[in-house]
N, C-alpha and C positions, 0 to 999 in steps of 0.2 A: 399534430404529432403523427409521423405517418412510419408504421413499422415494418418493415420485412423480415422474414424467419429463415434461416439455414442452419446447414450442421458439418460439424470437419469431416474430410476426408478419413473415412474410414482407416483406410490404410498407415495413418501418420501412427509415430512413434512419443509417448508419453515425453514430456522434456525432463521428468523426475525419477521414472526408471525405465530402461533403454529395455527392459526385458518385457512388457508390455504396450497394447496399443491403447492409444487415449480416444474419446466419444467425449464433443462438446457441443452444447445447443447454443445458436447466437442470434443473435436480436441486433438489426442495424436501425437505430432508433433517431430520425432526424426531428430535433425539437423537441429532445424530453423535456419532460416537466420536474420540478423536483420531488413533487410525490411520488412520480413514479418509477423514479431512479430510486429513490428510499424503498420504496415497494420491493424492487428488484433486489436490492443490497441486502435487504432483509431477511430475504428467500435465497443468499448464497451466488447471489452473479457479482459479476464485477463490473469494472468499464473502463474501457479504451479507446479515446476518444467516443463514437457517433454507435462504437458496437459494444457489447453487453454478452457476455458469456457464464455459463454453468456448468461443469463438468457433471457428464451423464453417464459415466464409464458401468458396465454391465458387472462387471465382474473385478474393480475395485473400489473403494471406495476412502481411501486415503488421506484426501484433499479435505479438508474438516474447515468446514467455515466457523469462525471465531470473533467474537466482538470483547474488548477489556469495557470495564465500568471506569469511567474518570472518576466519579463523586467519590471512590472509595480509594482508587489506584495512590499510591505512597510509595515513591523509586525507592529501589533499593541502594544500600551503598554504593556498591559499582554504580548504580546508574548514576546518583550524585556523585561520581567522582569523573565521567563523562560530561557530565553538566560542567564541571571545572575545567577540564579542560580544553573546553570551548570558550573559555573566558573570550576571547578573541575574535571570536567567529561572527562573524555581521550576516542576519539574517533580515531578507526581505519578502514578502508576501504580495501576490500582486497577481493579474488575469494569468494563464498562461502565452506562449509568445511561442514564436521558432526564434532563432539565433545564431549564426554559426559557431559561434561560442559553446551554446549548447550542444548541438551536433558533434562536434571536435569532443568533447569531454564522453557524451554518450557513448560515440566509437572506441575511446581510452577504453572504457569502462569495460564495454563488448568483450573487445580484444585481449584484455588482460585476462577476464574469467574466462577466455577460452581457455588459458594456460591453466586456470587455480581450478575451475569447477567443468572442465570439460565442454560450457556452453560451444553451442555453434556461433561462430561467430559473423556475424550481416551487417555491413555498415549499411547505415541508413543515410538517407538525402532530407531537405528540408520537406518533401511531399511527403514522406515517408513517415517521418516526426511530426508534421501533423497531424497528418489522420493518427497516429497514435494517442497524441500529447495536449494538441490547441483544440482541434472539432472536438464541436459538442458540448464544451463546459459551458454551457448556457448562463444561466445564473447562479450558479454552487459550485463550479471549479475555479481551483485557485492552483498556484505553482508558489512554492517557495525556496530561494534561491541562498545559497548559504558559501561566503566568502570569508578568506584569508588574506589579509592585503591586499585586497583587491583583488585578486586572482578567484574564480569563480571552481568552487571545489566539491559543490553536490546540489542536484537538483533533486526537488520531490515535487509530487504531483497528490492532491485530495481535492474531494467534493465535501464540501458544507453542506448537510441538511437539515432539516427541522429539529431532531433530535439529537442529531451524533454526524460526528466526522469520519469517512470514510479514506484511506489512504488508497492512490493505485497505481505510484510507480516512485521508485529513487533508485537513483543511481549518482556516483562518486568517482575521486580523484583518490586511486592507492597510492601515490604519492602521498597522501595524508592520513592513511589508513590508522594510522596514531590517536587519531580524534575519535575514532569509533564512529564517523559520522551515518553508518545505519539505525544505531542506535540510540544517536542524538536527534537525528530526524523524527522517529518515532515519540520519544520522548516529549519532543516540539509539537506536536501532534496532539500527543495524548494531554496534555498539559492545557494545551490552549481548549481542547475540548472541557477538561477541567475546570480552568478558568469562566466559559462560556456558560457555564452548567449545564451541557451536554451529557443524557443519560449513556452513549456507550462511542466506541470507537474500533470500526474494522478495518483490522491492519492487512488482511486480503488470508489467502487461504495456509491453513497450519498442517505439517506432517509431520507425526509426531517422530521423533528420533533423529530424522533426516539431516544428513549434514548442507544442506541448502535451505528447509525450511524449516526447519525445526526450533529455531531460537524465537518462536512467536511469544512463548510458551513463558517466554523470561519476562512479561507483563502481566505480573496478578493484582488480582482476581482477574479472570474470562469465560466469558461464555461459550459452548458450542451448540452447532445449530444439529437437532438430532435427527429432522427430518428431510427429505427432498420435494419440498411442495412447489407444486406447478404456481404458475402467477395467478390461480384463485383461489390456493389454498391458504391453508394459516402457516406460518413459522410455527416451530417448539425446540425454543431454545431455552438449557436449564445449564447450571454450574457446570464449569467443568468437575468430573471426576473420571477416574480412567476407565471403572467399568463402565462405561457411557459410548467408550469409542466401539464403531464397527469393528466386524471378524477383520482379520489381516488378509491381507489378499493371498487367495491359492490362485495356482493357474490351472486354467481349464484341461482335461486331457489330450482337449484338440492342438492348445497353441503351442507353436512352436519359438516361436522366440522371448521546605525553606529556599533555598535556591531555587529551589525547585517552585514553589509557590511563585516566587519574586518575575521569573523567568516565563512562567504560564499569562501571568498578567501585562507583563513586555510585548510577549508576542500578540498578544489579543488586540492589543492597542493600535498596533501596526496591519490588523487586517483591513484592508479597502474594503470598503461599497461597491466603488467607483472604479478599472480599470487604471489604475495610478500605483507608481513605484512608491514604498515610502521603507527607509532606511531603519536599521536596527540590531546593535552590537550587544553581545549576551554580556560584555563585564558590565552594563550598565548598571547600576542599584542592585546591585545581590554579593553573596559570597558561598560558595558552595562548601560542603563537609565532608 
């Protein structure tokens, strides 16, 4: 396992508030192991594809690392009424891959939340999408693929590890925004870790209010992580409650700018070993309420 260290460009602009700059430490990690990707997930980094990031920001601290408990999690109505309305939806699990398929719907997805959430919008090439998407899932990334008729209408990406599933990218088809499928995704996620008996599951970072991240918040119970420990410290992650979160960020004076059950054990069934496509439609054996 051989790792290099750097850190963002000072100057860059937070991608969650335009009035602030963002500080991120990254780790390019060729050949992780899955301890040590657990390690890192633990301690509030992520991963995209080969590199591993922690937000170091000085002077906010907003980005709240968050893990839900499966053994205890029970969707809410809404979310079984999401479950139903996926009856239809054919979900497959399997290594990650490029595609132009995939590529094509990425772009949609880009391009449209430039218009709804302001993102910048970068299409990407198949070099581009791997280094993000394929490098680096060693033995614990998976991709799960989730179809309409055959028509491919949301892609997610998570790491498997020893105790809990980490999610760390989805994106969708708003032509079908009907489905809710972010929150189907999740759901699919959190369940299969349930099913697995996986003690927790990180859905990647929560800010609390935010109309981009904030709906983390809509899977209880969760955990948040309360400290910022380097890769030899310990974690200390307790319940959430609100007196638990960080001050709010000031700016400094200088700166100026049942089913549900039925559905968790469907998809378990269908996870590979093995690098192999295997099929799988949510109205199978269940009925949602």
């Amino acid at each position: 396992m051989q790792i290099a260290e750097f850190f963002s460009d000072p100057r860059e602009i937070c991608s969650y508030y335009n009035d602030r700059r963002l500080k991120f430490r990254y780790f390019y990690i060729q050949e992780c192991s899955i301890a040590f990707c657990q390690g890192l997930i633990e301690r509030g980094w992520r991963r995209f594809g080969e590199y591993f990031f922690v937000p170091i920001c000085k002077d906010c601290q907003e980005c709240i690392s968050i893990r839900q408990l499966p053994q205890i999690f029970t969707p809410s109505k809404s979310q079984r009424r999401v479950i139903a309305k996926n009856q239809d939806t054919k979900i497959t699990i399997t290594r990650p891959s490029v595609t132009r398929e995939k590529i094509a719907l990425y772009n949609k997805y880009h391009k449209t939340m430039e218009g709804k959430k302001g993102w910048v919008y970068r299409p990407i090439d198949s070099e581009v999408y791997s280094e993000n998407f394929v490098y680096g899932f060693g033995n614990f990334g998976f991709e799960v693929l989730y179809r309409v008729g055959g028509k491919l209408v949301g892609v997610g990406y998570f790491d498997l590890m020893k105790n809990s599933i980490s999610a760390t990218y989805f994106f969708y088809d708003h032509d079908y925004q009907s489905l809710s499928l972010g929150t189907f995704n999740i759901l699919t996620q959190l369940l299969l870790a349930k099913n697995k008996g996986l003690e927790y599951f990180y859905p990647g970072y929560w800010i609390k209010d935010h109309f981009s991240m904030g709906y983390k918040e809509k899977f209880q119970p969760f955990e948040i992580l309360i400290n910022r420990p380097d890769i030899f410290e310990s974690p200390f992650w307790k319940p959430y409650s609100e007196h638990l979160l960080p001050p709010k960020y000031t700016p400094c004076a200088y700166q100026k700018s049942c089913a549900c059950q039925n559905i968790a054990a469907d998809i378990s069934d269908i996870l590979p070993s093995e690098p192999h496509i295997t099929n799988f439609t949510t109205s199978q054996k269940r009925t949602a309420k």
